[in-house]
C-alpha positions in Angstrom: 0.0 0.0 0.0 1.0 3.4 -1.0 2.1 5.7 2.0 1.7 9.7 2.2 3.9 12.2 3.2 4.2 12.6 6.9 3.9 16.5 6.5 1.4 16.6 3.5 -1.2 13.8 3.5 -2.3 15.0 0.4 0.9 14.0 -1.3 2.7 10.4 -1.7 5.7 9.8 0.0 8.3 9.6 -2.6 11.7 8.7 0.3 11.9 7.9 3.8 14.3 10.0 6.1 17.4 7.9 6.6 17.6 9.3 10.2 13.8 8.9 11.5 11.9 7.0 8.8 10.0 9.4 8.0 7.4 9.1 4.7 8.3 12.5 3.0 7.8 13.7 -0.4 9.0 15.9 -2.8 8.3 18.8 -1.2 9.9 18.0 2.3 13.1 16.2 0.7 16.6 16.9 2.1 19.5 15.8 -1.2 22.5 15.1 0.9 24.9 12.9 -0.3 24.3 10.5 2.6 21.1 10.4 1.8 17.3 12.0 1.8 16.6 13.3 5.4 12.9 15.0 6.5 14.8 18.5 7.5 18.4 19.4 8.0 18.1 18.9 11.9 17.8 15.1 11.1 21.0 15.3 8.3 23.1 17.1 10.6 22.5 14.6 13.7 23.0 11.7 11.2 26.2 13.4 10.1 27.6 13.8 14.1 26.0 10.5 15.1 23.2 11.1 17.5 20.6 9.8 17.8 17.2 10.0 16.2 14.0 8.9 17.9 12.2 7.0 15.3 9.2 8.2 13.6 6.0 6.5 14.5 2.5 6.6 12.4 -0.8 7.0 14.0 -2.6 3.9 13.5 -6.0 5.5 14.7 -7.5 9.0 15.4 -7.1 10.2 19.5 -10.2 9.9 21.1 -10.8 12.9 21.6 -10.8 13.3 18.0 -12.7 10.9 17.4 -14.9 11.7 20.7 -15.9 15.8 19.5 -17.9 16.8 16.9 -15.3 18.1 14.7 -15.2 16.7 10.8 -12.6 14.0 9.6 -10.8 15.4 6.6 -9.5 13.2 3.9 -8.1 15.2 1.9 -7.9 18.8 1.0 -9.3 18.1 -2.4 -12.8 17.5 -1.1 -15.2 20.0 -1.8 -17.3 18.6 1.3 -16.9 16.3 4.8 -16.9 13.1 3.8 -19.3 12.0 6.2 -22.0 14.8 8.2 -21.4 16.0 11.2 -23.2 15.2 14.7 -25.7 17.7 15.5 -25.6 17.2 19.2 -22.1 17.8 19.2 -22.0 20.8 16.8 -24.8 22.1 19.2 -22.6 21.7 22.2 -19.7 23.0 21.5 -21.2 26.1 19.9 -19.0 26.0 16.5 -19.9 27.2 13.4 -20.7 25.5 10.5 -17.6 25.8 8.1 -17.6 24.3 4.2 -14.0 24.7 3.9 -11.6 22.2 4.8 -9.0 22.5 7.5 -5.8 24.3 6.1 -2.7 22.4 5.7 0.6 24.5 6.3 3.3 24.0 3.5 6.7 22.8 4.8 9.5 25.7 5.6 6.8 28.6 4.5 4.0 30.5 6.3 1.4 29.6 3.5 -1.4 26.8 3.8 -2.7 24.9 1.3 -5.9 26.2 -0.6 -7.4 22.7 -1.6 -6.1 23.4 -5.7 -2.9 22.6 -7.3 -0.5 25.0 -8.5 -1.2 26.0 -12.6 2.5 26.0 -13.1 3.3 22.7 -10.8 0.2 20.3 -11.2 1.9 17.7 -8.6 2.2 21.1 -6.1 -0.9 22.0 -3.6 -1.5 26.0 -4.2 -1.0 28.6 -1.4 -2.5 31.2 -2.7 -4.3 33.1 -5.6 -2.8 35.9 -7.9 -4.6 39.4 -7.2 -4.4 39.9 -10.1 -5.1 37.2 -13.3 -6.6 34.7 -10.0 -4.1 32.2 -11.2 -3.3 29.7 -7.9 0.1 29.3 -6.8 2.4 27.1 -4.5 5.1 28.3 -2.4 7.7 28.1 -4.9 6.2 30.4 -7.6 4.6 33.1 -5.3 5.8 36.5 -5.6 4.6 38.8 -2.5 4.6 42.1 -2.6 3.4 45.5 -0.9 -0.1 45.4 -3.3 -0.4 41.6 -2.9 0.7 38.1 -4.1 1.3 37.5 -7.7 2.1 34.9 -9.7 4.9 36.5 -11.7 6.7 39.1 -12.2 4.8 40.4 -15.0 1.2 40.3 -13.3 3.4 42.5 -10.3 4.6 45.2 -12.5 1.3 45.2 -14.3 -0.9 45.7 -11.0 2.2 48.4 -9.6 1.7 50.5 -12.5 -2.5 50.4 -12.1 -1.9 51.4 -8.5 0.5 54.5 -9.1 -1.5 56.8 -10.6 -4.4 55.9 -8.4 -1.9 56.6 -5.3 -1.2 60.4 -6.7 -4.1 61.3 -8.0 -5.8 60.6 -4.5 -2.9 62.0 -2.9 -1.6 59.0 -0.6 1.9 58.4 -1.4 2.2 54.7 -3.3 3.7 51.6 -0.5 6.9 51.6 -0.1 8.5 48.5 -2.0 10.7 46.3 0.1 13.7 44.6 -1.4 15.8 45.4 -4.8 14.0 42.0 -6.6 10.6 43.7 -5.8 11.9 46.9 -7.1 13.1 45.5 -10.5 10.0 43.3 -11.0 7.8 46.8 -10.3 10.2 48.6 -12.8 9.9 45.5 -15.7 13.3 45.1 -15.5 14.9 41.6 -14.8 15.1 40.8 -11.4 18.7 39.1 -11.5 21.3 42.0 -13.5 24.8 40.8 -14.2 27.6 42.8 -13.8 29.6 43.5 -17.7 33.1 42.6 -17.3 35.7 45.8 -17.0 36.6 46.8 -20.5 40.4 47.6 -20.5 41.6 50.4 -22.8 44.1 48.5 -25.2 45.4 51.9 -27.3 45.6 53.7 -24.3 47.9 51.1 -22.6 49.7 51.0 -25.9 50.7 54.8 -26.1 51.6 54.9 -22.6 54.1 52.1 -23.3 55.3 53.4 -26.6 55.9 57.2 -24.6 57.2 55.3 -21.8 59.8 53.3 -24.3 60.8 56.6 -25.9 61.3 58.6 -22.6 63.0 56.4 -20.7 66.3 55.7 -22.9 66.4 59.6 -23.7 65.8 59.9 -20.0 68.7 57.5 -18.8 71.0 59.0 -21.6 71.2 62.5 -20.5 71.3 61.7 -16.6 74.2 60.3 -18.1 75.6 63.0 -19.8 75.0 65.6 -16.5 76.4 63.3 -13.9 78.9 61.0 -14.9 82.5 62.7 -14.5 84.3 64.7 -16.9 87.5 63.1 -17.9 90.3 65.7 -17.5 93.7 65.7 -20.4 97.0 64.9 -18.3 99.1 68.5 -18.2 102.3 66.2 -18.6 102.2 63.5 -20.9 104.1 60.7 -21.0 107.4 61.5 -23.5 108.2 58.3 -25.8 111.9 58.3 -27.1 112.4 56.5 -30.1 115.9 55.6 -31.7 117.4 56.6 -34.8 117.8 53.7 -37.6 120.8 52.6 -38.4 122.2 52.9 -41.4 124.7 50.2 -43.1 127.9 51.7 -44.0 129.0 50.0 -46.9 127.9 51.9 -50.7 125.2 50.4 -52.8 126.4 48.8 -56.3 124.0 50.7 -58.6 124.7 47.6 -60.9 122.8 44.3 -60.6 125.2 41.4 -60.4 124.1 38.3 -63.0 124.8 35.4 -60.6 124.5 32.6 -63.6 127.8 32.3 -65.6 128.5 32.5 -69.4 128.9 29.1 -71.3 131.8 30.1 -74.1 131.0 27.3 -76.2 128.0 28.0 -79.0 124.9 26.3 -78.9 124.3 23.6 -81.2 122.4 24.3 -84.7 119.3 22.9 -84.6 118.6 19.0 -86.3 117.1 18.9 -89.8 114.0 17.4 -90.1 113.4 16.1 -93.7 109.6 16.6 -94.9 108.0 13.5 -96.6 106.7 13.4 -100.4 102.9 13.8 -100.0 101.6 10.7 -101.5 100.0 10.6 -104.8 96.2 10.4 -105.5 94.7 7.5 -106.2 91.6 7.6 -108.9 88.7 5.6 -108.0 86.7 3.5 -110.0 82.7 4.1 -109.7 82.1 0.9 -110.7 84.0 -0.8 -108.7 82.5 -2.8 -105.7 83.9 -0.9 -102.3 85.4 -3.6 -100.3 84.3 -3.7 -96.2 81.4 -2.1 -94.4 80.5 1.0 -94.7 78.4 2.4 -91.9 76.0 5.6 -92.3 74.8 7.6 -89.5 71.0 7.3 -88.4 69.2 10.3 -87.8 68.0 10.8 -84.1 64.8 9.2 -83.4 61.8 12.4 -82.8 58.9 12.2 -80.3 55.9 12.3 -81.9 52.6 13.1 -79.9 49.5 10.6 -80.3 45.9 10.9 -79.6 44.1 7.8 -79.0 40.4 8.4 -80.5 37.1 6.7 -78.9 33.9 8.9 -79.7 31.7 5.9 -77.7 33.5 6.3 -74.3 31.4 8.9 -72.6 28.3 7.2 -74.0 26.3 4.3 -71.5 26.0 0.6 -73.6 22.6 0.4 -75.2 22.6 4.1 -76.7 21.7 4.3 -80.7 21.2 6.8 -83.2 19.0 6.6 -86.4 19.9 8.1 -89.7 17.6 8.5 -93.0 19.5 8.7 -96.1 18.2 9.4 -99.2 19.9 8.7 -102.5 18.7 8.4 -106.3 14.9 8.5 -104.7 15.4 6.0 -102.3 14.9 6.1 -98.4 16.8 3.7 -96.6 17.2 3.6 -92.4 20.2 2.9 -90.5 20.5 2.4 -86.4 23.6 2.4 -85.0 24.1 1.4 -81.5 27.0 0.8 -78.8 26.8 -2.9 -77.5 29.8 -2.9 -75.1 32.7 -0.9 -74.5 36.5 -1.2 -73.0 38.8 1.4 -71.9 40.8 0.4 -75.7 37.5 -0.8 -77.7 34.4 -0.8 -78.5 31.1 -3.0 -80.5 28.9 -1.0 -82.9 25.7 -2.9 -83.8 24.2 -2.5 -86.9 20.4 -2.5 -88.4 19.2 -1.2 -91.6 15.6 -0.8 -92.7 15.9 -3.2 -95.9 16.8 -6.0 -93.6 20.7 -6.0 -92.6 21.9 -6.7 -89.2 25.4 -6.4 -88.0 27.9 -6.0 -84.6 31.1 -4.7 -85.2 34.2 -4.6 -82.5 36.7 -1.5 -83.2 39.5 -0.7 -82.1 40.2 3.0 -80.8 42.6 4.2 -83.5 45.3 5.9 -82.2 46.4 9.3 -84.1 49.9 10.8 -85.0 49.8 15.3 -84.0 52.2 16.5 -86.9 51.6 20.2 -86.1 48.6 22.9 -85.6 47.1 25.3 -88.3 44.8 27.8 -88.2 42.1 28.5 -90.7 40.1 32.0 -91.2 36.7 32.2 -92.2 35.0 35.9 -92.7 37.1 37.5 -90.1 37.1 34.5 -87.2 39.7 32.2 -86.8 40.1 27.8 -86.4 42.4 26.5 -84.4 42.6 22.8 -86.2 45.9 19.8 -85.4 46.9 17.8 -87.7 46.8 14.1 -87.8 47.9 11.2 -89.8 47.1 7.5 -89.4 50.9 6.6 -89.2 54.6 7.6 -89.2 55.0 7.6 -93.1 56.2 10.6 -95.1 53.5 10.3 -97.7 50.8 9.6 -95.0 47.9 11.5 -95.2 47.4 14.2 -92.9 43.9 15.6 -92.2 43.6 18.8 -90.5 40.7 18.5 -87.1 39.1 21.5 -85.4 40.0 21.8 -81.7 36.8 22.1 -79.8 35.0 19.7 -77.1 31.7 21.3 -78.8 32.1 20.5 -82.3 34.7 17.5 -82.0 35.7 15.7 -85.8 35.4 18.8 -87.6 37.5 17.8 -90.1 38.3 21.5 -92.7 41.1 20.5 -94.7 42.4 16.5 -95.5 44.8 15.6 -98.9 44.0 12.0 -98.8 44.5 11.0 -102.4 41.2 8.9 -102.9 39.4 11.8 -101.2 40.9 15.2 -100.9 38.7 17.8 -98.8 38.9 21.5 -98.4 36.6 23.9 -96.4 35.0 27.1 -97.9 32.5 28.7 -95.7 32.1 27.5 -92.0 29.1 28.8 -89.7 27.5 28.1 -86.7 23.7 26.5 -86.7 21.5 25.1 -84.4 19.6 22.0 -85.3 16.6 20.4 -83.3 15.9 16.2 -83.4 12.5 15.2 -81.5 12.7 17.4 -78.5 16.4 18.0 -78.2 18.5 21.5 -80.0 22.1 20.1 -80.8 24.6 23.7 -81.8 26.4 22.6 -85.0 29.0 23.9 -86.5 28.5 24.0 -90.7 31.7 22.6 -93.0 31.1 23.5 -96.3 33.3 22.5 -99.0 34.7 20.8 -101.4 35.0 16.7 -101.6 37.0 15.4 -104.5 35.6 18.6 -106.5 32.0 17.8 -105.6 30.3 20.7 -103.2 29.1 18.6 -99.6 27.7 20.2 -96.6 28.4 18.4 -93.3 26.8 19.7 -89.6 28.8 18.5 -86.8 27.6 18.3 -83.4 29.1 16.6 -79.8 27.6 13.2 -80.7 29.7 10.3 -80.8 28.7 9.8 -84.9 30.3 13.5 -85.2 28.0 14.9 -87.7 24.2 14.9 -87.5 23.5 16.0 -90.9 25.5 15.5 -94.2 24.4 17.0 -98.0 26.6 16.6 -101.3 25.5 15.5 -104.6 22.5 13.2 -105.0 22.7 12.1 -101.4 21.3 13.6 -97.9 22.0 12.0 -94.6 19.9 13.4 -91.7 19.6 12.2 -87.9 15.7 12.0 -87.0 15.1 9.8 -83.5 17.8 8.7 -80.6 17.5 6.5 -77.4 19.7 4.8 -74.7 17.5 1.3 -74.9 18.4 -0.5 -77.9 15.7 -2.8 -76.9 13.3 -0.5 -77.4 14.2 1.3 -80.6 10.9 2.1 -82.6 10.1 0.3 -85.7 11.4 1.7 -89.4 9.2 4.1 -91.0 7.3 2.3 -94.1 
C-alpha cells in the first residue's frame, strides 16, 4: 500500500528520512549525499552520530478526536466532509458550520494549502491566488509584494503601475517596495542584473608604453651625460723616445750582379727534319664494288605526340542513333548502337531498314599530332591539329578543329582517294524530336563535288550531311536499344 507524506497527507511519499523513517515527499526532501533526510536537523544529527527517535504513524485517530464533533478530513481536495457532522455535538460546543476544509501549512513557508494545485506545478498544492489574473500558486512560484501576491513578475509590474497613478491622484503616497527584486520586478526590469566585465583600454595602454619606451632611454642618456664625471687631459704626458735607424755603412752597387755564368761554347744548330713526299692520289673507279662495311649515320629518333580516339567512351552501352538517307529516290534507315565498351575498344551494332543486321568490335585508333594550323573564315579564326594515321612521309594528314563542342570537324584533308577542303564554315543550331544540338557548318569541297556536313558533340560527329545526289539526316535517338521504334514504311 501506497504511503503519504508525513507532512502533507495530500501527497505520496516519494523517500523515507534515513535518520527517522520518516514518509516524506517531494516537497519535504533533504538531497545530501548520505542520503534523503525529512529537515536538515535530522542530516546534521546523522552526520555527528546522535541519535534519532524513530518516527512512529498514528494507527488511529485520538479519542478525543474521534470523541468531539469536529469533521474528519480526507483530503484537502474535497469540496465537502466526507461524512455529516453530529448535530448534538456541533450544538454543544457552539462552533460554526464551516464548508471549507482545514488548512494544511506548507513545509518551511507560512502559506497553507488552498485545496487546488498549482497551474504551473500540477503535482504542487496551491498557497494562494494571484490578485491579479486569479491564477493559484504554490510556495515556490509566489511572488509577495506591498499590493499583494502574484504569480509572476509580470502580473506585479502590471498591478504596480494600475496602482501609481491611483496613489497620486488621490494624494496618498504609493507603498513603499521592500527589497531590490521587488523593485526590479515593479520597474519590468529583470530581477537578476549581471555585472559586464571591466573593458580595458588597449590603445591607451599602448601609447603609454610606446611614450614610456621613448622617454626612458632619452631619460637614462642625459642623466648620463649631467652626472657622470668629466675626464680631465694629463698636463704632462708621457714622453716616448724613439731611436734613430741605423744605417749600413758600406755603398750600394747601382749595378745588378748576373749570378749565372756565361757558357763560351755556342749552342748547337738545330737537327734537320726532312719533310715527306705527299703521296700521290689514287683515282677511284665508280664501278667498282667498295670492299668492307660502310656504316652511315641514323638520324635521331623524334617524339611524336599521339591521340588515342574513342567517340563511344562517354556514352552508356545500349545508346543508338537513327539516320535516313536518301539517295537516287530512295529512303533507306540505318540504327547504329553501342553494345559494349572497354577502356581500348568498342562493339557498334548495326540495323538497316531493308533488312541487314550487323555487330562490329573496333578498335580506338590511335592518331599521330604533326603540327597545328589555323584557318580563317569571314574575319574569325580555327584553331585545327593535324593528324595522320601513321609515321609515313607520304601519309595522309587531315587537319581536325579543336573544340569539345564541335569534336571531328574535319576542314582541310589531302588524302589522295578523297581530298577535302573547307569554304565557308558557320554556326547552326539543329533540333531532333525534342532536343536542340549547336552545330558547327563545314562547307566545302569533296574530290571537286560541293558537300555540306553539320557536326555536333555526338559520338557519330556529324548529325547531318548533303553533297551531290545524297542527304544524310539524324531523326530519332534513345539509350535502350531494346526499345528502338520500328522503321518508318
Amino acid at each position: 500500500m501506497d504511503k503519504s507524506c508525513a507532512n502533507h497527507p495530500e501527497s505520496m511519499a516519494l523517500a523515507t528520512c534515513k535518520a527517522c523513517d520518516k514518509s516524506i515527499c517531494l516537497m519535504c526532501v533533504v538531497d545530501e549525499k548520505e542520503g534523503t533526510f525529512c529537515s536538515s536537523e535530522c542530516h546534521a544529527a546523522f552526520v555527528e552520530g546522535r541519535e534519532v527517535p524513530k518516527f512512529v504513524e498514528s494507527a488511529a485517530e485520538p479519542a478525543s478526536v474521534a470523541s468531539s464533533g469536529a469533521q474528519k478530513i480526507e483530503s484537502i481536495f474535497d469540496d465537502g466532509p466526507s461524512a455529516p457532522a453530529a448535530p448534538a455535538s456541533s450544538e454543544g460546543m457552539n462552533l460554526p458550520p464551516s464548508d471549507d476544509p482545514m488548512p494544511i501549512v506548507a513545509e518551511g513557508t507560512k502559506w497553507r494549502s488552498i485545496g487546488t494545485q498549482c497551474d504551473n506545478h500540477s503535482d504542487t498544492p496551491a498557497v494562494a491566488n494571484c490578485d491579479r489574473c486569479g491564477k493559484p500558486v504554490c510556495a515556490l512560484c509566489l511572488l509577495e509584494a506591498a499590493q499583494g501576491t502574484f504569480c509572476s513578475s509580470d502580473c506585479m509590474g502590471a498591478t504596480a503601475q494600475q496602482a501609481a497613478p491611483k496613489a497620486t491622484s488621490g494624494g496618498r503616497p504609493a507603498p513603499a517596495v521592500s527589497g531590490k527584486a521587488e523593485q526590479a520586478a515593479l520597474q519590468g526590469k529583470p530581477v537578476f542584473k549581471f555585472k559586464e566585465p571591466a573593458r580595458t583600454n588597449k590603445a591607451g595602454l599602448i601609447a603609454i608604453c610606446a611614450v614610456f619606451a621613448v622617454v626612458i632611454p632619452v631619460g637614462c642618456y642625459y642623466s648620463y651625460k649631467a652626472f657622470a664625471p668629466e675626464s680631465v687631459p694629463d698636463p704632462n704626458p708621457p714622453i716616448v723616445n724613439t731611436p734613430d735607424p741605423v744605417l749600413d755603412p758600406r755603398p750600394v752597387d747601382p749595378r745588378p750582379v748576373d749570378p749565372r755564368p756565361v757558357d763560351p761554347r755556342p749552342a748547337d744548330p738545330p737537327p734537320v727534319v726532312a719533310k715527306n713526299p705527299d703521296p700521290e692520289p689514287v683515282e677511284r673507279n665508280p664501278d667498282a664494288t667498295p670492299k668492307g662495311v660502310i656504316l652511315r649515320s641514323r638520324p635521331a629518333p623524334k617524339a611524336v605526340p599521339v591521340r588515342v580516339l574513342n567517340p563511344w567512351s562517354e556514352e552508356r552501352p545500349g545508346s543508338w542513333y537513327r539516320l535516313r538517307t536518301t539517295a537516287g529516290g530512295k529512303t533507306t534507315y540505318t540504327d547504329i548502337g553501342l553494345k559494349e565498351k572497354t577502356s581500348g575498344s568498342y562493339v557498334l551494332a548495326t540495323a538497316s531498314s531493308d533488312g541487314q543486321t550487323g555487330e562490329k568490335k573496333v578498335d580506338a585508333p590511335t592518331v599521330f599530332l604533326r603540327g597545328e594550323q589555323t584557318f580563317t573564315f569571314e574575319g574569325r579564326e580555327f584553331l585545327c591539329e593535324t593528324q595522320t594515321a601513321s609515321m609515313e612521309k607520304d601519309a595522309a594528314k587531315t587537319a581536325v578543329l579543336i573544340s569539345s563542342k564541335y569534336p571531328g570537324a574535319v576542314f582541310k584533308s589531302d588524302a589522295a582517294d578523297a581530298p577535302f577542303t573547307a569554304t565557308k564554315v558557320w554556326e547552326y543550331t539543329s533540333r531532333v524530336k525534342n532536343r536542340s544540338f549547336d552545330c558547327l557548318v563545314v562547307e566545302g569541297l569533296l574530290a571537286k563535288q560541293p558537300v555540306k556536313t553539320y557536326y555536333a558533340a555526338l559520338p557519330i560527329h556529324m548529325i547531318r550531311q548533303e553533297k551531290a545526289g545524297e542527304s544524310t539526316v539524324l531523326v530519332d535517338f534513345g539509350d535502350d536499344w531494346a526499345k528502338r521504334p520500328a522503321f518508318p514504311k
